[in-house]
N, C-alpha and C positions, 0 to 999 in steps of 0.2 A: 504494500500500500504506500503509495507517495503521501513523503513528510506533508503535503497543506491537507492531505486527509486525514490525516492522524491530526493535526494542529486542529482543524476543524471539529472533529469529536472530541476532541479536549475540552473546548472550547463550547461546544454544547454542551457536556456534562457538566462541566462549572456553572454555567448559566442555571439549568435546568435543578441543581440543588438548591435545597432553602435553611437556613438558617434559622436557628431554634429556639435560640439565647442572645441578651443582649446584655450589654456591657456600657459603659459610658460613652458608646460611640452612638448611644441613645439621646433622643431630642427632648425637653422638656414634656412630654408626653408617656413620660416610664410608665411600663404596666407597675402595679403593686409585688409581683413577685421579684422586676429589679428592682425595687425600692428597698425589700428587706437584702437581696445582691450585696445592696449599697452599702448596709449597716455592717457585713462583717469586714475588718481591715487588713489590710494589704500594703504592701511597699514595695519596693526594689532593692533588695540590699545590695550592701558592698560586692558580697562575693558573687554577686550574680547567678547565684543557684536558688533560684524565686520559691521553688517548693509550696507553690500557691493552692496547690491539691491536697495538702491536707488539711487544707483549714475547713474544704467543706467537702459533700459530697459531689457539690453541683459544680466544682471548679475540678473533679478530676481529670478530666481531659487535658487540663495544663500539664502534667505531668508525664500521661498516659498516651495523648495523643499522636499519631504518626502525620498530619499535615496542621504542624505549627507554626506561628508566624512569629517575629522574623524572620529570616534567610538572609546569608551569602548569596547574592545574584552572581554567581560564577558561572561561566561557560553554556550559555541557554542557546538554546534550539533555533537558528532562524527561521521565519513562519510567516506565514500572511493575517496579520493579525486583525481583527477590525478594531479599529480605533476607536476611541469613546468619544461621542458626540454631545459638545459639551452645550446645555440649555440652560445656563448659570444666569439667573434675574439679578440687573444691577439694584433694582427695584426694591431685592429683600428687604425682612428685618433683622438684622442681624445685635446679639445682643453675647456682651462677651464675661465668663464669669469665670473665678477658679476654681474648679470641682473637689479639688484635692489632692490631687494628681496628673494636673497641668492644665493651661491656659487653654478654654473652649469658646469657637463661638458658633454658638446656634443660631441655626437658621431659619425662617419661616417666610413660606411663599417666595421661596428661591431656585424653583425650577428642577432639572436635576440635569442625566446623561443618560444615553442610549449606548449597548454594547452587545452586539450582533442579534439588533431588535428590539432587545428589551431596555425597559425603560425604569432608571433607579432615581429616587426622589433623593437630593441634598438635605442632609439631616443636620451635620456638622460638621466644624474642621481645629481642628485643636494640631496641638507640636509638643514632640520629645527632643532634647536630649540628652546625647549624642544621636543620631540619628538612628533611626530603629534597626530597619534593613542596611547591609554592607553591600559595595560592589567589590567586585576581587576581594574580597577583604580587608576594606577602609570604611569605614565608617565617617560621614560627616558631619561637622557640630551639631546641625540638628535637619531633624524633617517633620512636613506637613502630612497632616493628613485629613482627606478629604472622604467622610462618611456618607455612603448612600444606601436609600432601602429600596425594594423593588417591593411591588403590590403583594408576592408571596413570601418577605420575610426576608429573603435574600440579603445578603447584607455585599454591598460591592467599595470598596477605597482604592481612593488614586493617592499616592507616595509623592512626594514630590522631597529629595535632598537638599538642604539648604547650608548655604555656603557663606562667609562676611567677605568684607571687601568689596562691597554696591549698596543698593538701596533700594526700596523699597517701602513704597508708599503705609502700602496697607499695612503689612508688618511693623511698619512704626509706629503706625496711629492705633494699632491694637496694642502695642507696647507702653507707648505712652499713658494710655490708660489704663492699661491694666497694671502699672507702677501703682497709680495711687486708688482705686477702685473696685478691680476684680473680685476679690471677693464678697462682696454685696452686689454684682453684677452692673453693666452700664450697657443702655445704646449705643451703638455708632448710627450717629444723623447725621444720610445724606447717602448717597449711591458711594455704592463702590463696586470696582469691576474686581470679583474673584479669581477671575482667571493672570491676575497682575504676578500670582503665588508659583503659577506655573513659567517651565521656560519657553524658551523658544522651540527648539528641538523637541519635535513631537514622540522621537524611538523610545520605546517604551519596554521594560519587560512584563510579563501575566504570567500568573501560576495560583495554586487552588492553595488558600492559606487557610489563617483566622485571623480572630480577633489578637492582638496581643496585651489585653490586659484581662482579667476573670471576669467571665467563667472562660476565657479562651476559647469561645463555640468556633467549629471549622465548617467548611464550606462558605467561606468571604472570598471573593473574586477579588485577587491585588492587580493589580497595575502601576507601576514603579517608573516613574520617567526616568530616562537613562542621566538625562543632563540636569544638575543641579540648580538651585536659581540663587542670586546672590544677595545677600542683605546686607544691611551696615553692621558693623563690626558692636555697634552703641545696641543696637537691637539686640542683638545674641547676646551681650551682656547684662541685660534689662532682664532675659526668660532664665538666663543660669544663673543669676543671683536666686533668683526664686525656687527653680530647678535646675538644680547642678546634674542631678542624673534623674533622668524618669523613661532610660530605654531599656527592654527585656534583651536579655542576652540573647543572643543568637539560637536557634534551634535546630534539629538535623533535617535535609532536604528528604531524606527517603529515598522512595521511590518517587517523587513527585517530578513531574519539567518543569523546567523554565524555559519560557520561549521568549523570543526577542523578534525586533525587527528593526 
């Protein structure tokens, strides 16, 4: 079978599963059972062995699971991938607070993305670091990430690595606020274009992950831009004074692809 037909049924299977559990990559609209999620605690330690599964029964999968998320983007498969089609409203309302475990901004009536048809609603977009996923294995100060649901639960994020040394509007004006702020939550009044977070270069990697914070649920469709986007150096230190580290260690690929393009 030629490789874009295997990339293809990859690419269906991902799509076609749905996601069970939700983690704070959830919108102001938590059902009650993330609410009590919420109340048991969690960190990232030093040693970066999270051991996040024994705290409950519902987080064993963090431990247990064979497609967990982070990953090494090392060596992926080139492929014809369908691009995510992005329907991001400048319009939103976007409202930005600190949950506890890093800087979030939800979003409402902000459109979403399409990815080989189907169509995933913008939930939220919050940032780790150092950055969560590695390429070859480098890791970057920090990365975006861009939460979306699909009508069956699905849950789909786009990755974006973030780099100092530029600038960036939006990232500042969420920074700036959330210096003195975030955690009693604020608006941002006034448009803004979402897609400012992404780079230029559309190449992307995809591979069938999760969540990376608990309950760690699998089947999330990642999508990883290859190309980092650049902020000011004043910004990245505005989010690590706050969080110095809020990224999951790395996890084993498996058997899983990674595809590229």
């Amino acid at each position: 079978m030629k490789l874009h037909a295997i990339c293809s049924l990859l690419a269906s299977a991902a799509l076609a599963s749905a996601a069970v559990a939700q983690d704070h990559s959830s919108n102001s609209s938590s059902s009650a059972s993330h609410s009590r999620l919420s109340t048991l605690h969690w960190s990232y330690p030093n040693s970066g062995n999270e051991n996040w599964g024994i705290l409950s029964d519902t987080f064993a999968v963090c431990d247990n699971g064979a497609e967990q998320s982070p990953i090494d983007l090392t060596g992926g498969i080139n492929a014809d991938l369908p691009q995510p089609q992005l329907s991001w409203d400048t319009s939103a309302d976007l409202t930005v607070v600190d949950n506890g475990h890093t800087i979030q901004v939800n979003v409402a009536n902000g459109g979403g993305m399409t990815i080989g048809g189907k169509y995933f609603e913008l939930l939220q977009f919050h940032f780790h670091a150092p950055s969560e996923h590695a390429i070859n294995g480098t890791r970057a100060p920090m990365e975006v990430h861009y939460v979306h649901k699909a009508a069956d639960g699905q849950l789909a994020v786009i990755g974006v690595l973030m780099i100092g040394g530029g600038t960036n509007a939006l990232f500042n004006t969420i920074m700036t606020g959330a210096s003195v702020e975030a955690s009693s939550g604020f608006e941002l009044v006034g448009h803004y274009d979402l897609t400012d977070l992404l780079p230029e270069n559309t190449s992307v990697y995809r591979y069938q992950g999760s969540l990376t914070t608990p309950p760690c649920s699998e089947t999330v469709l990642w999508t990883v831009m290859q190309q980092p986007v650049a902020v000011s150096d004043e910004s990245v230190a505005a989010f690590t004074k706050r969080y110095a580290m809020n990224a999951r260690s790395l996890q084993p690929v498996n058997r899983r692809f990674v595809l590229t393009n």
